[in-house]
N, C-alpha and C positions, 0 to 999 in steps of 0.2 A: 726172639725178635731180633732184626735187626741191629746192629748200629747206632745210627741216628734215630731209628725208632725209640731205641733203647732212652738217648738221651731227651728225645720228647717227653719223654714219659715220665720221666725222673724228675723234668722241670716241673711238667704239671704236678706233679707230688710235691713238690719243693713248694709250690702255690699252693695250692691245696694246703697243706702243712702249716703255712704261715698263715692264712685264713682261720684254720682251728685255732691253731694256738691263740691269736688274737681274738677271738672271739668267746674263748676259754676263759681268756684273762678280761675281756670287758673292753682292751685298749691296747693299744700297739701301734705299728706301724705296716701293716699287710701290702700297703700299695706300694712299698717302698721296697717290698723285699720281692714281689712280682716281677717286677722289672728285669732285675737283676739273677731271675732265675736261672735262664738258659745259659748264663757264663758258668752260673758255681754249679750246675750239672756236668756242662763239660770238662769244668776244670777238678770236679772228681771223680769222675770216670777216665782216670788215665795219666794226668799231669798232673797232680798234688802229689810229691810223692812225699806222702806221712803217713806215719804209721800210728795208726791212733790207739791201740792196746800200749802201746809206749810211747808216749809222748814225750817222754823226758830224752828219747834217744838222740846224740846232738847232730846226726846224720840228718833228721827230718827237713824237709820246706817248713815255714811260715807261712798263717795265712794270716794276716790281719783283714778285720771290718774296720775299716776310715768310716763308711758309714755306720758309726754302730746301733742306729734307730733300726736297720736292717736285721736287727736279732733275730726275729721268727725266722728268717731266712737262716739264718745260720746255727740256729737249733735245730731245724729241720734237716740241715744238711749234716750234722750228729747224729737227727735220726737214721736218715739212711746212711750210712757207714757203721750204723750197730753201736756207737758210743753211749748213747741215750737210748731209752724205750717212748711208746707211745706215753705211757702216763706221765712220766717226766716231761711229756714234751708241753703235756696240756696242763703242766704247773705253772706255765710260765705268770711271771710278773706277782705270784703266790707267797705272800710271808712266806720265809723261809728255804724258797727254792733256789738251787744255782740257775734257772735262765731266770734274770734279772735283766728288766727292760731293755740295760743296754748290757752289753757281754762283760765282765771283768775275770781277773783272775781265778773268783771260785771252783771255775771250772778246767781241766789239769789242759785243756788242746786251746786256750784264748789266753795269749803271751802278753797284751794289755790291757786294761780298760779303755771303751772307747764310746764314744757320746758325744763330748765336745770335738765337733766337728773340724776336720783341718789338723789332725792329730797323727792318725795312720800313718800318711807318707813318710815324716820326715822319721818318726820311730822305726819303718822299713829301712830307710837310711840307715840309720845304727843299726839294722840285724844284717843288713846287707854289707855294710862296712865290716861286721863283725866276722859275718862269714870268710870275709875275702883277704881280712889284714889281720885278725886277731885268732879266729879259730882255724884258716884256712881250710874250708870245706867245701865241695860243691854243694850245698843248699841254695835253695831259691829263697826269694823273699815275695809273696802275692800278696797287693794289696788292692783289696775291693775300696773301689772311692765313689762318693755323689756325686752329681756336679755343681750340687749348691756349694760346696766347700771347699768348689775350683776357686772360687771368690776367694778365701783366706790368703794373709801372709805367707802363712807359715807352711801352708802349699806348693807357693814360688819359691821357698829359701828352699825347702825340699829336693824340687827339680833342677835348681841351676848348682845344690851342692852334689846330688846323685849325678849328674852329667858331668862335673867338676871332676867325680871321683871316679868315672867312670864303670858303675855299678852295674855289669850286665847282668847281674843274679838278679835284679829287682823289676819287678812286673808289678804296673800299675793296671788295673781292669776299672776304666771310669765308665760307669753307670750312668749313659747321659740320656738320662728319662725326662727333660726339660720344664718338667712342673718343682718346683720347691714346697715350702708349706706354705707360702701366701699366694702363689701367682709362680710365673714364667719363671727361670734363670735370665740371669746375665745374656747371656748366648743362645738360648734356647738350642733346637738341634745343629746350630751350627758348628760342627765337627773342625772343620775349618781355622774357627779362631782357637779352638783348644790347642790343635794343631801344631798351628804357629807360633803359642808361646814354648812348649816342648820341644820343640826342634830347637829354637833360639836356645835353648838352656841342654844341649845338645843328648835329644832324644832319638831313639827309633821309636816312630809312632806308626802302628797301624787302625784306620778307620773301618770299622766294620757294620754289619747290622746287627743289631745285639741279640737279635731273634732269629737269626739263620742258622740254624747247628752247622752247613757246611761252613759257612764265613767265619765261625766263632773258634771251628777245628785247626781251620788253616790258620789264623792266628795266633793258639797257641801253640801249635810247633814251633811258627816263625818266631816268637817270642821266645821260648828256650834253644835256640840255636846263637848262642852271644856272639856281638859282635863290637866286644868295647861300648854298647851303648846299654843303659837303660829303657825298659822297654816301657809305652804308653797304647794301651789296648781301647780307643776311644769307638765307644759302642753305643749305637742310636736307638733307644729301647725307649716303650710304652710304661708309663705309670697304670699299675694295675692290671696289668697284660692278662688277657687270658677272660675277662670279665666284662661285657659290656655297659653294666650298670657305672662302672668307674674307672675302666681304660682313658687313660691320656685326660680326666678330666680333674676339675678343679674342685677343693672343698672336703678331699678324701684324706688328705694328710692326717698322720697321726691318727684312725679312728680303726675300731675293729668295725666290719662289713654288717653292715643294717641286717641285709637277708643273704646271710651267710652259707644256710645251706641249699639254696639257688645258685651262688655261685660256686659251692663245689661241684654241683653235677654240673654245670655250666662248662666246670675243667676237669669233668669226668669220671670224675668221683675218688673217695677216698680209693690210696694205693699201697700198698705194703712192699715195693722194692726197695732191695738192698744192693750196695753200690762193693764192689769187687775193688778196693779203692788200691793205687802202687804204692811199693814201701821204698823208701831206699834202699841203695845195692851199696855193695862194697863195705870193707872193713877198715873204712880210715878214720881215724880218732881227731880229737880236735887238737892243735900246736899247741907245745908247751915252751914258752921262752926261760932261758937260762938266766940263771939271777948268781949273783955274786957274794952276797950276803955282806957282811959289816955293820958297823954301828951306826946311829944315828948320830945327826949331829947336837952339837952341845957348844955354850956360846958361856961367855966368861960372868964371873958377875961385874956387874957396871957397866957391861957395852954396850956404847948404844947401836941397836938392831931395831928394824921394821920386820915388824910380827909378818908382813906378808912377804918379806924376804926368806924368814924363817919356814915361812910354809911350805917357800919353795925348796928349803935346802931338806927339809924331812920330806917332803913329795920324793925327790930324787932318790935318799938312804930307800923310803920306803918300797921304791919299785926295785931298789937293786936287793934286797931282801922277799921281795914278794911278785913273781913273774906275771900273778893274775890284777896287778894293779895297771891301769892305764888312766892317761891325764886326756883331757880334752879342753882349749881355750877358747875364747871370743875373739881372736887376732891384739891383745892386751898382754899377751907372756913375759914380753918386757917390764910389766909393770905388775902383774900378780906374780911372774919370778915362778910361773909355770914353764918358763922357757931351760930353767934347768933340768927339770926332768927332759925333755925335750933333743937337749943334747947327751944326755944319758941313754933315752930309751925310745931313740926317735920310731923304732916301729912300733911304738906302742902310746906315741900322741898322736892328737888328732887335732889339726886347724879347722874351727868352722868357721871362724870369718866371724864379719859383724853380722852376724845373723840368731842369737840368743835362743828364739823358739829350736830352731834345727841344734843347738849347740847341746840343751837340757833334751832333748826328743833321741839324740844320738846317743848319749848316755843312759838314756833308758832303755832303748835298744840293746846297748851291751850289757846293763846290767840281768836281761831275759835270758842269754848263756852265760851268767854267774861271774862274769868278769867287774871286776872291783873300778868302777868309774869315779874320777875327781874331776870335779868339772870347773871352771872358774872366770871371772872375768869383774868388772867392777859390781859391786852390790847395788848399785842404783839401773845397773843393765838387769840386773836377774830378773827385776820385776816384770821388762817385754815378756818372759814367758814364765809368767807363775801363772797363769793356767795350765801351762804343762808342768810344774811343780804338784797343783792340787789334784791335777789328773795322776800323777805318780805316786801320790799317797793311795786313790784308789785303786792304781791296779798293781799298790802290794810292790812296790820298786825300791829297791838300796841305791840310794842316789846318797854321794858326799860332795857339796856343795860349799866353793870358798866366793866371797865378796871383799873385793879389795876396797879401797878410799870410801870407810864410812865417814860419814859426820863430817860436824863444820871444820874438824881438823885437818883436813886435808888441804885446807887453804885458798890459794890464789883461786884456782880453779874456778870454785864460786858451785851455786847450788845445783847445777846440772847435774853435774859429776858426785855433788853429796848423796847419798842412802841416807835419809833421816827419818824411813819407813819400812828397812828390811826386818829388824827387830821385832815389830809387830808384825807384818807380812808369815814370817815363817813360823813364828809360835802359834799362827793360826792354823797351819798346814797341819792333819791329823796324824800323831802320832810323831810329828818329828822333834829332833835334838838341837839347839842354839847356843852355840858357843862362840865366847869374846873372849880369848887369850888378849893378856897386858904385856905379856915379853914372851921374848924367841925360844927361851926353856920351855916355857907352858904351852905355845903353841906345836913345837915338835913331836910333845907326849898326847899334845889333842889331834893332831893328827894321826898319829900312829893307832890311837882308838877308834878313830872315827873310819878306817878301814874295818872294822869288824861289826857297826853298828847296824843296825837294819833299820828301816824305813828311811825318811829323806831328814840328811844332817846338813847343816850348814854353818859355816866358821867364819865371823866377822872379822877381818883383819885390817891394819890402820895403813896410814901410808907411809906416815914420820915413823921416826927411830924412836923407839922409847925404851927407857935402862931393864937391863937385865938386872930384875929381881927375884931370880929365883936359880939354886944350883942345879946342875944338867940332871936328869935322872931322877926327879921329884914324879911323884907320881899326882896326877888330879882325873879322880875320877869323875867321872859322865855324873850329874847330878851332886855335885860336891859345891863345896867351896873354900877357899882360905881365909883365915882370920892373918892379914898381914900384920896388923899391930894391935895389942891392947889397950883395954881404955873400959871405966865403969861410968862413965858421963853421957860421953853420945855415940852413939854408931852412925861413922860414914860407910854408906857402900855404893860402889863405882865398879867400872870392868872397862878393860880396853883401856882409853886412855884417859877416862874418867878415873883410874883407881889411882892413877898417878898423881893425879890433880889433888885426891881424896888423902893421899899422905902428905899432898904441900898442906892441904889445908890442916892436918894431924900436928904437923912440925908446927904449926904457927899456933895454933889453938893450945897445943904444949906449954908453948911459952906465956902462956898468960894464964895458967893452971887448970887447965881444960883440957881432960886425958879422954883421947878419941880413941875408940875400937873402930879400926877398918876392915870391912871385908870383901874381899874380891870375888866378885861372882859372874866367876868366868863362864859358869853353868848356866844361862837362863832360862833354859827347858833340859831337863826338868830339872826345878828349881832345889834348891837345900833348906827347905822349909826350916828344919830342927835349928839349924846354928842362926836363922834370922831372928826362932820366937825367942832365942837363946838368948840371943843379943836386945829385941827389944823387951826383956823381961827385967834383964841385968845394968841398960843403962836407963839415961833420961830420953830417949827417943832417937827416931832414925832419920838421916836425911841421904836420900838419893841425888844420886847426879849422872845422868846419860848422856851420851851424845847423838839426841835422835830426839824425834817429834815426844812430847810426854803420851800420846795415844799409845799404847800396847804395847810400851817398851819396858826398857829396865822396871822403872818407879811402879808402873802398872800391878808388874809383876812380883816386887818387894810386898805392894798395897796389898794383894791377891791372898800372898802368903801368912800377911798378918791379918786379915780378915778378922773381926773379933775381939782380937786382945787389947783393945783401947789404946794402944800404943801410937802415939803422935807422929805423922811421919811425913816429912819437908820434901815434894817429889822438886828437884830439879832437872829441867831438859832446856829444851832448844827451844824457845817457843817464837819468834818472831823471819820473817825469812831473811836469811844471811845474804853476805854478798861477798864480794874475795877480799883476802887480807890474808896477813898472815895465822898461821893458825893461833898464835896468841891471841892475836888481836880479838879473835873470831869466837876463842872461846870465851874470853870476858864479857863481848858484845851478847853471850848466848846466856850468861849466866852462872856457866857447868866449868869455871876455873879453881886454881885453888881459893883465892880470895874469896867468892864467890858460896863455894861450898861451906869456909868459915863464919860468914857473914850470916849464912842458914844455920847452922848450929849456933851459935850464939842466941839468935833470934828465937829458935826453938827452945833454947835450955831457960831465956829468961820468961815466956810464954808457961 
């Protein structure tokens, strides 16, 4: 056959395909991935060029699904390239199968999870970025999008950072099938207004019809001929194409097809072609930047240093020993002291501006070609995109995470700028690492670890100076903690600059014959169980002190670990809303000062 016949054909099968599968499973999304056929026929018959027996190969395109409710679609489009068989494909949504509702890593050719919608783009950012600054390779970046999830944020940060950066590797292919799952889009077919914002955030945009194989051909050549722009492929297509019981109409979202096998013959029955799909050419490897090596740095004892100075001065050692580390900021470098690596390793940071979704979306991005990402900016910003955090646990991502100005210590500022919620926020995150270095020693070595960690880490760091207590070269491991003073009466434990507070209050309780065991737990995921039941087994009881909401923070997590052992335990946090002062002021007003923590030991030991 033909050609275009060829790609007829192949769409209808691609329909066809997401019909079964959905119908297989009970539930899906069939109308959704309909639509969207005749692009991902074309665009693998000829312009994907991936090699799917080696996916790992780092010459390949990308494809991302932004919309990932479009799975059948994109299972389908596995089966024809030979990646999957038919009975795989009719697993879908099955205990235990790799196609899962919506795509994630399970499977070796879907580089991230996608389902929450408004996701894709800005993650093709970071592979697009990665391509062009970090790996330097000609790879593409394709990303299929809705246009319900034109509506997101983190959509716009997307397109005005790719036009910023001038990504012409990256091809957006918008799916503008104008039904959402309630009713209409925003814009329905108006092509126009999509248009308009892409160009403004400086795109090459061409409008096509999403169902013509020749309009859809000449678009994607025009699209991989770069020209400084990123490219926007907005395409006017039918929900459910190909079907007249539910073309273009309302009410189908989300369901597998009542009379399923009507509408296959309706699109001409079950097809068995196989797509001839291109590989990359050429033999060029990915860059490797030169590193210098030297030691890390080391800070005297008693100086006073901010832990998030220190992070920045081991961020820097770190990349000049390790060429696959790269930093990425919020436009804050001056104050999370990311700006030193910056001047160290300027091809290897990345500005995203105030923009936090695109800033965590780019780092996951790089970290899909194995590049070591430290991402940073105040810890009350990270929260705009912890859904791109909880999305990053699912799709399997080495994300190193710092939050600058927690808690009320921070001061003037006032509670904008406080994180009195990252503490609980990231211990919720599955499978990640929380740590609160108290001085510039501890947090040097917690960074240097937190490069080799896997899944998503995050390192709470203060804003004040607080003393170096601890000599350079101490090691603290991941899931550890320190007993900084002994004591058989009570145990205080604090982290950050609660631990500080926890040895004023040691020194005073001293002097009225009240011997305190402190320990710092710098580890709050995963926790050092043993030395906690240690301690409440050995004194008279425990009292915490954090700097943060008492929900799901420090105390939480002391509580957690002593589960059981009847041991008495005093949680101090933050519990009223602050306002600016200084940080003294601010921690007394809170509770969580030294006095403070005294005043709870006492009250516990006479209790």
């Amino acid at each position: 056959m033909d050609h275009l016949t060829f790609r007829f054909e192949l769409a209808q099968q691609l329909r066809v395909d997401s019909v079964r599968a959905s119908n297989a499973a009970g539930s899906g999304h069939p109308t959704s991935s309909m639509s969207a056929a005749d692009l991902m026929a074309a665009l693998l018959d000829g312009h994907l060029r991936l090699d799917f027996d080696h996916p790992d190969d780092p010459r390949n395109d990308h494809l991302i699904f932004s919309k990932g409710h479009a799975s059948p679609l994109l299972y389908s489009c596995l089966k024809a390239v030979g990646a999957i068989d038919d009975a795989e494909l009719l697993s879908f949504r099955k205990f235990g199968s790799r196609l899962e509702g919506h795509p994630t890593p399970v499977l070796p050719w879907v580089d991230v999870a996608t389902g929450s919608l408004g996701q894709g783009l800005p993650i093709g950012v970071g592979l697009a970025l990665t391509a062009q600054r970090l790996d330097r390779l000609p790879y593409r970046v394709w990303v299929l999008l809705g246009d319900s999830e034109m509506a997101e944020g983190s959509i716009w940060e997307a397109l005005e950072h790719a036009g910023h950066e001038q990504l012409d590797n990256l091809i957006a292919l918008v799916d503008v099938n104008r039904l959402g799952q309630t009713g209409q889009t925003m814009h329905g077919w108006d092509l126009d207004s999509y248009a308009a914002r892409a160009y403004a955030a400086g795109w090459r945009v061409l409008q096509i019809d999403g169902h013509d194989p020749e309009q859809i051909e000449t678009a994607l050549k025009d699209a991989t001929a770069g020209d400084g722009r990123p490219v926007a492929v907005l395409a006017a297509t039918k929900k459910g194409k190909g079907v007249g019981e539910v073309e273009d109409k309302q009410g189908f979202h989300g369901k597998a097809l009542v009379h399923s096998d009507e509408a296959i013959r309706e699109l001409g029955g079950i097809r068995d072609l196989r797509v001839d799909y291109a590989k990359p050419t050429g033999d060029e490897t990915p860059h490797v930047f030169p590193v210098r090596g030297g030691g890390l740095p080391a800070f005297e004892l008693g100086a006073e240093v901010a832990t998030r100075k220190a992070y920045g001065e081991a961020l820097r050692a770190l990349g000049d020993r390790r060429g696959d580390v790269v930093a990425l900021d919020g436009e804050v470098s001056n104050s999370t002291f990311s700006e030193l690596f910056r001047e160290a390793h300027p091809d290897r940071f990345f500005e995203m501006y105030i923009a936090e979704q695109q800033l965590i979306a780019a780092a996951i991005g790089m970290q899909v070609r194995s590049w070591v990402p430290f991402a940073s900016t105040f810890a009350a910003f990270l929260t705009r995109a912890y859904d791109f955090i909880r999305m990053g646990a699912v799709s399997r991502a080495n994300l190193r995470l710092m939050g600058s100005h927690a808690g009320v210590a921070i001061g003037e500022d006032g509670p904008s700028q406080m994180a009195l919620e990252d503490l609980a926020a990231f211990r919720a995150v599955h499978g990640s690492t929380v740590l609160y270095p108290c001085d510039a020693n501890q947090t040097v070595r917690l960074v240097e670890e937190m490069a080799d960690l896997t899944g998503i880490s995050y390192l709470r760091t203060s804003r004040g100076a607080t003393p170096v207590i601890y000599p350079p070269g101490e090691d603290f491991p991941i899931g550890g903690s320190r007993v900084v003073r002994g004591g058989e009466d009570v145990t205080l434990v604090g982290a950050g600059v609660t631990l500080h507070q926890a040895l004023g209050a040691a020194e005073t309780l001293a002097r009225e014959g009240i011997e305190a065991r402190v320990i710092d737990l710098y580890s709050i995921k995963p926790v050092d169980v043993d030395t906690l039941r240690r301690a409440a087994a050995e004194t008279g009881g425990v009292v915490t002190a954090e700097d943060h909401w008492p929900q799901g923070g420090l105390g939480e997590t002391v509580l957690s670990a002593l589960a059981g052992s009847g041991t008495p335990v005093r949680p101090l946090a933050v519990r009223t809303m602050p306002g600016s002062g200084t940080p003294a002021e601010l921690l007394a007003q809170a509770g969580i000062d030294a006095s403070a923590i005294a005043t709870a030991a006492r009250e516990l030991l006479a209790a």
